[in-house]
C-alpha positions as CSV (number, residue, x, y, z in Angstrom):
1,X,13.2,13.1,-7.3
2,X,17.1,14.0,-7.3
3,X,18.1,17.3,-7.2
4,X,21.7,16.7,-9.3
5,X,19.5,17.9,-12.2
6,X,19.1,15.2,-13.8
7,X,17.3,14.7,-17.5
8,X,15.4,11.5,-16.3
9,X,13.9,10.5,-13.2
10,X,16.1,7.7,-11.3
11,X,15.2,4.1,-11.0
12,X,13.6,3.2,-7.5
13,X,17.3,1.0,-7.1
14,X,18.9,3.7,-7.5
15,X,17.0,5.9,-5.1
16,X,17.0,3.2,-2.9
17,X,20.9,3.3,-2.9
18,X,20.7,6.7,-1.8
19,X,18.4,6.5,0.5
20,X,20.5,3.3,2.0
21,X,24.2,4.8,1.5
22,X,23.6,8.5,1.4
23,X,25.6,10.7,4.0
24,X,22.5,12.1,5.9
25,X,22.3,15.3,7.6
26,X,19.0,17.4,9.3
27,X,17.3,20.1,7.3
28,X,13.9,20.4,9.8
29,X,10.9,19.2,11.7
30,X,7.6,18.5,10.3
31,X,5.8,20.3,13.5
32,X,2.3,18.4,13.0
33,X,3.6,14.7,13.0
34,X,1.9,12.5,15.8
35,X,5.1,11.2,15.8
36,X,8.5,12.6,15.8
37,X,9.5,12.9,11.9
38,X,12.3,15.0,10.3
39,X,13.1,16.5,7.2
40,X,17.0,15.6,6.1
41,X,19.2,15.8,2.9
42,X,21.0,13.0,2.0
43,X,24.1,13.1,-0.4
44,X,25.5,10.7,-2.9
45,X,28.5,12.1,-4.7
46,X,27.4,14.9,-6.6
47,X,23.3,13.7,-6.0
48,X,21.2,15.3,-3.4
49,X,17.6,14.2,-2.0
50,X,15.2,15.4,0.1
51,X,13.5,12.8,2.9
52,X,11.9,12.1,6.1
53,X,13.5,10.4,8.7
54,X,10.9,9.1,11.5
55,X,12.8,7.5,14.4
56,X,11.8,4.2,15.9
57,X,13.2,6.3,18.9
58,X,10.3,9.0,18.0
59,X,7.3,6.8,18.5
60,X,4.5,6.8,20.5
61,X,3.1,3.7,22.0
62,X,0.0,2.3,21.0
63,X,-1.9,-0.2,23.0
64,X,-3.3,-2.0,19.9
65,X,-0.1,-1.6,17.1
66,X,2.1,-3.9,20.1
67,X,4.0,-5.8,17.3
68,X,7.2,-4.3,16.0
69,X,7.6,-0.7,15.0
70,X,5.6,1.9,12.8
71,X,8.8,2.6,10.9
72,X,8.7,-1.5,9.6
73,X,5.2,-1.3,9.0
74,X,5.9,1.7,7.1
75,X,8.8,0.1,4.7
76,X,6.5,-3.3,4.4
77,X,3.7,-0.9,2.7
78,X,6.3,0.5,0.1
79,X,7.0,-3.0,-0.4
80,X,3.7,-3.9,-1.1
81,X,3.5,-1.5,-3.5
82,X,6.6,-2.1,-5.3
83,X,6.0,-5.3,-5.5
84,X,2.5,-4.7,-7.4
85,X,4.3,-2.1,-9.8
86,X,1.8,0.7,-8.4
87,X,4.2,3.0,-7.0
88,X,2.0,4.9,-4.4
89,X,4.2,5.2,-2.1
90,X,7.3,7.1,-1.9
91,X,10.4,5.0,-1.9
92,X,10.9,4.1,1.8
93,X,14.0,2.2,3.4
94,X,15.3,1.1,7.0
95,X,18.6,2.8,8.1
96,X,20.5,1.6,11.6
97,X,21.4,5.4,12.2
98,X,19.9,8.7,11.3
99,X,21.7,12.0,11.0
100,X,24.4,11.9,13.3
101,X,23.4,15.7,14.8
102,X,19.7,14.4,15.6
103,X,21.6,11.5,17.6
104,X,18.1,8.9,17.2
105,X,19.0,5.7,15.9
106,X,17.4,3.2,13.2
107,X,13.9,4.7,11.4
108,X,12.7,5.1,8.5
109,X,14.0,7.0,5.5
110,X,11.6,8.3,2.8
111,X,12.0,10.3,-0.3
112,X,10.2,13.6,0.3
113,X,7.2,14.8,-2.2
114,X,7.3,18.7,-3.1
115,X,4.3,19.8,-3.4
116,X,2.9,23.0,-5.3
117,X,2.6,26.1,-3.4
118,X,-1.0,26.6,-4.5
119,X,-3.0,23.1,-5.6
120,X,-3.4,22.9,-9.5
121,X,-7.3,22.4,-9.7
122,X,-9.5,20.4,-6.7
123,X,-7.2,18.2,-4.4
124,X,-7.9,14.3,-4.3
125,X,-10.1,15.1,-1.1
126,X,-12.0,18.1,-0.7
127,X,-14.7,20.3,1.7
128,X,-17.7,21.2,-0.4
129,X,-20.9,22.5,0.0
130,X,-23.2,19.2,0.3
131,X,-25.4,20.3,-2.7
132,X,-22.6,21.2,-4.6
133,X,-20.2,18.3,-5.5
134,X,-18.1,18.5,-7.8
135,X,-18.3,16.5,-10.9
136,X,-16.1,13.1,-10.6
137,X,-16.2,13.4,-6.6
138,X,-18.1,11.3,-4.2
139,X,-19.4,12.2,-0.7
140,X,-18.1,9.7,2.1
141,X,-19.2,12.7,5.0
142,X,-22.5,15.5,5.8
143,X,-21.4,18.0,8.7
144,X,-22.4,21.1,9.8
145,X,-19.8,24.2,9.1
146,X,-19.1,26.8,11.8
147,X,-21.6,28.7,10.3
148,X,-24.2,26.1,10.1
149,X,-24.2,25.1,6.6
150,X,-24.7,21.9,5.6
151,X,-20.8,20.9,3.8
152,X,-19.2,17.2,2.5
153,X,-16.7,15.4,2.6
154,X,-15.6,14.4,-0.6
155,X,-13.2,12.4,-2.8
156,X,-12.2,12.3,-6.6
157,X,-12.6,8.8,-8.3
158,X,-9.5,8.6,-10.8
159,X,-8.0,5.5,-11.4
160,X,-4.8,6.1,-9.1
161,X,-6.8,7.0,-6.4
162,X,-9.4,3.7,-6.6
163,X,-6.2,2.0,-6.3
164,X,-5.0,3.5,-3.3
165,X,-8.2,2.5,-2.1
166,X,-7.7,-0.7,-2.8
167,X,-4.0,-0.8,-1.6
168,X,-5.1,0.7,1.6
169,X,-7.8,-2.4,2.0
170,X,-5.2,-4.6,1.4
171,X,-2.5,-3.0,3.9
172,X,-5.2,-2.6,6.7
173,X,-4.6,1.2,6.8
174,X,-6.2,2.3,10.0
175,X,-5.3,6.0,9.1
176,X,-5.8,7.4,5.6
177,X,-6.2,10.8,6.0
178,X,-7.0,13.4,3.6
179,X,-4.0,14.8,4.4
180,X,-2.2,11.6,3.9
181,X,-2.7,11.8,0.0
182,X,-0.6,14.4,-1.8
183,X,-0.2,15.5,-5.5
184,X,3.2,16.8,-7.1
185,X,4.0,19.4,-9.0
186,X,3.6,17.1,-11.9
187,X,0.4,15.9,-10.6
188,X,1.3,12.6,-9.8
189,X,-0.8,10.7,-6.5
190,X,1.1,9.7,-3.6
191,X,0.0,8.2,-0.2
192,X,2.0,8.8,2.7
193,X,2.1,7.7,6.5
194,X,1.5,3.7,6.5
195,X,2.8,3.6,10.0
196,X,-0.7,2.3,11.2
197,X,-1.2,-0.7,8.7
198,X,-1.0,-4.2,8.4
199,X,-2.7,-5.3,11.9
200,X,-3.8,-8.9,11.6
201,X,-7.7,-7.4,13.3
202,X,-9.9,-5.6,10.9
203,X,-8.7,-1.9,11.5
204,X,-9.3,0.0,7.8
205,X,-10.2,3.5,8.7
206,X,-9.7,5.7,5.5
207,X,-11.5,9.0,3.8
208,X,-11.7,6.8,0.6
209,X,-15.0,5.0,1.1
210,X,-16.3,5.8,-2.1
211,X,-15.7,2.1,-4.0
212,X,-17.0,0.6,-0.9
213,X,-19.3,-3.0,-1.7
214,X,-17.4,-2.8,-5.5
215,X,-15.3,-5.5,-7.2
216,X,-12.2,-4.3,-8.2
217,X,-11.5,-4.7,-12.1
218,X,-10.3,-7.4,-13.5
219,X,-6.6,-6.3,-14.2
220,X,-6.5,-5.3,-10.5
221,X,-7.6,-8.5,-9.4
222,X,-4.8,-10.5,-11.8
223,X,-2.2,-8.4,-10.3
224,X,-3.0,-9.3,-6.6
225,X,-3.7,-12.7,-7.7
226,X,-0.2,-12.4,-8.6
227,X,1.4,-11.0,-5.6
228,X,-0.1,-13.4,-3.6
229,X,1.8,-15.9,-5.7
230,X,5.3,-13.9,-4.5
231,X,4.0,-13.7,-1.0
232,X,3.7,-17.4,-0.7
233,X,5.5,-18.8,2.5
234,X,8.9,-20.2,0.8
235,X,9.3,-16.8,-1.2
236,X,11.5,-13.8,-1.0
237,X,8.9,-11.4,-0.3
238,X,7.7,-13.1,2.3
239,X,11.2,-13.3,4.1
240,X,11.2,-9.8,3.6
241,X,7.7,-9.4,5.2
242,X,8.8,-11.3,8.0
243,X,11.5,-9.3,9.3
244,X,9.0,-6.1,9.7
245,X,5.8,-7.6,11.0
246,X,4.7,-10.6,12.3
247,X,4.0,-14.0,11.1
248,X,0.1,-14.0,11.9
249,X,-0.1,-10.5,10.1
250,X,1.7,-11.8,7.0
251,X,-1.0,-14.4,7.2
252,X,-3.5,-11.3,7.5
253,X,-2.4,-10.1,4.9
254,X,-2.5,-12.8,2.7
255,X,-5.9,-13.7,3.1
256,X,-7.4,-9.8,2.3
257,X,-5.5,-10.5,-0.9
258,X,-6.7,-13.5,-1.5
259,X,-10.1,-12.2,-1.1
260,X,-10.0,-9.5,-2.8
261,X,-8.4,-11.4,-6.1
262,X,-10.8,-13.7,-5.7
263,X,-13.9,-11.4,-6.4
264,X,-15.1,-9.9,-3.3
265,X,-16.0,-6.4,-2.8
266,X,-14.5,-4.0,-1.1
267,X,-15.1,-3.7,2.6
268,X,-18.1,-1.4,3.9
269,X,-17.7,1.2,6.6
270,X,-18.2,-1.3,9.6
271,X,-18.9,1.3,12.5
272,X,-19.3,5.1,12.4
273,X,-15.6,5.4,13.6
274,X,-14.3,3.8,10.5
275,X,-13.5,7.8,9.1
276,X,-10.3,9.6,10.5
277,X,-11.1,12.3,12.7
278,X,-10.1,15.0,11.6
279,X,-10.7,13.9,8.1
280,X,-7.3,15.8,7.3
């Protein structure tokens, strides 16, 4: 993730430290964010990184996200994760100020994911003809193509993505995108943008139906069982928690972990709005 050339990837503490301490300064724009969200280099000594810098500043407001900011909902995911040893999400931190040319205030820092210039083999979510799926991908979508064919909407079923799926039912994400899941150059799974997540109301709204009315595996199950044990109300993580969103979603939360450790299945598409549109 450093670009010091390193021999071995950094530890997330370390990252974090540059992420947290790093002398920041603005590289770009991502021109497609909903919300404002910046590309900057931060430096360490002789360590560079790249990562994106979304402004509380730069947010739009949303009638039914009222409670805090997306940026905290967005370093409570990556806690999430951590916490369960997953490591979805890119490392992701709260800083008061951002570079000091953009002039924004506090946001959110997160380590940027370089992607290949061409994909290596089918991305995690794909278009496909509808009678031609590819092997180890299932349809969540039929629509009709500009020229009237009949294509899908479809997603691989590999381990790290299952559990994306199952840390995006957990997280309430209201907006997994296709183009919220990105793939190194290494090949490794990331999912990005958990601005919209952790609503105490029922708002999951993800690409990744596919495991839909499944149990999740036993050693899943153990490892929320056990970070419900850390998010108990007199823990650290919880403290944590409750400094980025409110008390009745931390409850929220606790209770789809709770119900997912204890056995039930993952949540069905409730309403025909429960895809992103556009899926990407």
């Amino acid at each position: 993730m450093t670009e010091s050339g390193a021999a071995h990837a950094p530890s997330a503490e370390h990252v974090r430290r540059l992420l947290t301490e790093g002398e920041l300064s603005l590289y770009g724009q991502v021109p497609s964010a909903s919300n404002l969200t910046l590309v900057c280099r931060v430096n360490l000594g002789a360590e560079s990184l790249r990562c994106v810098y979304k402004p509380v500043r730069g947010e739009r407001p949303l009638w039914d996200f009222p409670d805090g900011t997306l940026a905290g909902r967005e370093v409570a995911a990556r806690l999430i994760d951590a916490t369960l040893g997953w490591d979805l999400i890119p490392e992701t931190v709260l800083r008061a100020e951002g570079p000091p040319e953009a002039e924004l205030g506090p946001g959110m820092l997160q380590v940027w994911i370089d992607q290949p210039e061409e994909p290596v083999g089918l991305e995690p979510v794909e278009i496909v003809p509808a009678d031609a799926v590819p092997d180890g991908y299932v349809p969540i979508l039929r629509a009709h193509d500009d020229d009237g064919s009949v294509v899908a909407v479809a997603h691989a079923t590999d381990e790290r993505l299952q559990r994306l799926a199952v840390l995006d039912a957990i997280l309430n994400n209201a907006d997994r995108k296709g183009g919220h899941i990105l793939v190194d150059a290494d090949g490794r799974l990331y999912g990005i943008d958990h601005g919209l997540t952790l609503h105490r109301e029922p708002k999951l709204r993800t690409i990744l139906w596919g495991w839909a009315g499944r149990t999740v595996d036993e050693q899943t199950r153990a490892e929320l069982v056990d970070l419900g044990e850390r998010l108990r109300e007199d823990g650290e993580l919880a403290a944590q928690m409750g400094t980025l969103i409110s008390a009745a979603e931390v409850d929220a939360l606790r209770e789809r972990i709770a119900a997912l450790a204890a056995g039930e299945p993952l949540p069905h598409p409730p309403h025909d709005r429960a895809i992103p549109w556009p899926p990407f």
